[in-house]
C-alpha positions in Angstrom: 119.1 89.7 76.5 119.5 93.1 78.5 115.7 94.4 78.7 113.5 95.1 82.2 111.1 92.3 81.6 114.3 90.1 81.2 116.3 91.1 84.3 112.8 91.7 86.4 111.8 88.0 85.7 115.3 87.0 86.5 114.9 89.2 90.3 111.7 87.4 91.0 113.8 83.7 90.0 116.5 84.2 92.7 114.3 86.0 95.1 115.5 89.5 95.3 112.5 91.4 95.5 112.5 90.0 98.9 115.5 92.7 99.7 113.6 95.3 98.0 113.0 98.1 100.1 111.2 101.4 99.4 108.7 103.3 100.6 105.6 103.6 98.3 103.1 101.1 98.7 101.6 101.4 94.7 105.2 100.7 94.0 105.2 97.5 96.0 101.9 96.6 94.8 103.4 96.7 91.3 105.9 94.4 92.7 103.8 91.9 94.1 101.1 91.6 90.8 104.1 90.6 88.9 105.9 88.6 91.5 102.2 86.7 91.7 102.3 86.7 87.5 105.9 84.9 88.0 104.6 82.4 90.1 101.6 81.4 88.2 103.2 81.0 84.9 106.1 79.4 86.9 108.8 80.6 84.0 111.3 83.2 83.2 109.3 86.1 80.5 111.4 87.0 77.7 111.7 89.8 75.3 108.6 88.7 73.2 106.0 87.7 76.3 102.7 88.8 76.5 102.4 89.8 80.3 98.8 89.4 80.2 96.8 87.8 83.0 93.2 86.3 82.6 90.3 87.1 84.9 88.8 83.8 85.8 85.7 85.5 86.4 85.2 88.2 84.0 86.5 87.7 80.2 88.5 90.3 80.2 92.6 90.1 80.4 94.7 92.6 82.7 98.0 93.6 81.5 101.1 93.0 83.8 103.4 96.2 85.0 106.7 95.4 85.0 108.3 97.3 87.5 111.6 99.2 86.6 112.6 98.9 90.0 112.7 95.0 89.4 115.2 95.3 86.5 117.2 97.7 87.9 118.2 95.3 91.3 119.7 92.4 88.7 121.1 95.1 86.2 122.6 96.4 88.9 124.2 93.1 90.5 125.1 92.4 87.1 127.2 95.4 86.8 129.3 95.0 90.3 129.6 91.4 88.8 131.6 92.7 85.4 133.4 95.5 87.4 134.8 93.1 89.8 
């Protein structure tokens, strides 16, 4: 259960990107394709997902980033959860 594209799929679930804060747009960018991946497939990824998206247009398929910054936000609540 503990992997980025787990605990980044669970951030996007109960909204905490929204709290994110940074400064570096490619990192937000990153951010927002996945957030937008989240909401089209409108379900948690697991360990074995194909983050792959499909261009309407073209016929070709874009992988999805996960961004580490996701996964770190729920690791890290889950870690003040089990110290407290």
């Amino acid at each position: 259960l503990v992997n980025n594209t787990i605990f980044a799929s669970l951030a996007v679930k109960y909204d905490y990107h929204k709290y994110f804060k940074a400064v570096s747009p490619e990192l937000f960018h990153v951010i927002d394709d996945f957030v937008q991946f989240q909401l089209e497939k409108n379900e948690m990824q697991g360990m074995d997902s194909e983050l792959r998206r499909s261009e309407e247009d073209e016929e070709k398929e874009e992988d999805i980033e996960v961004p580490k910054a996701m996964g770190d936000i729920f690791e890290s609540l889950a870690g003040a959860i089990y110290m407290d």
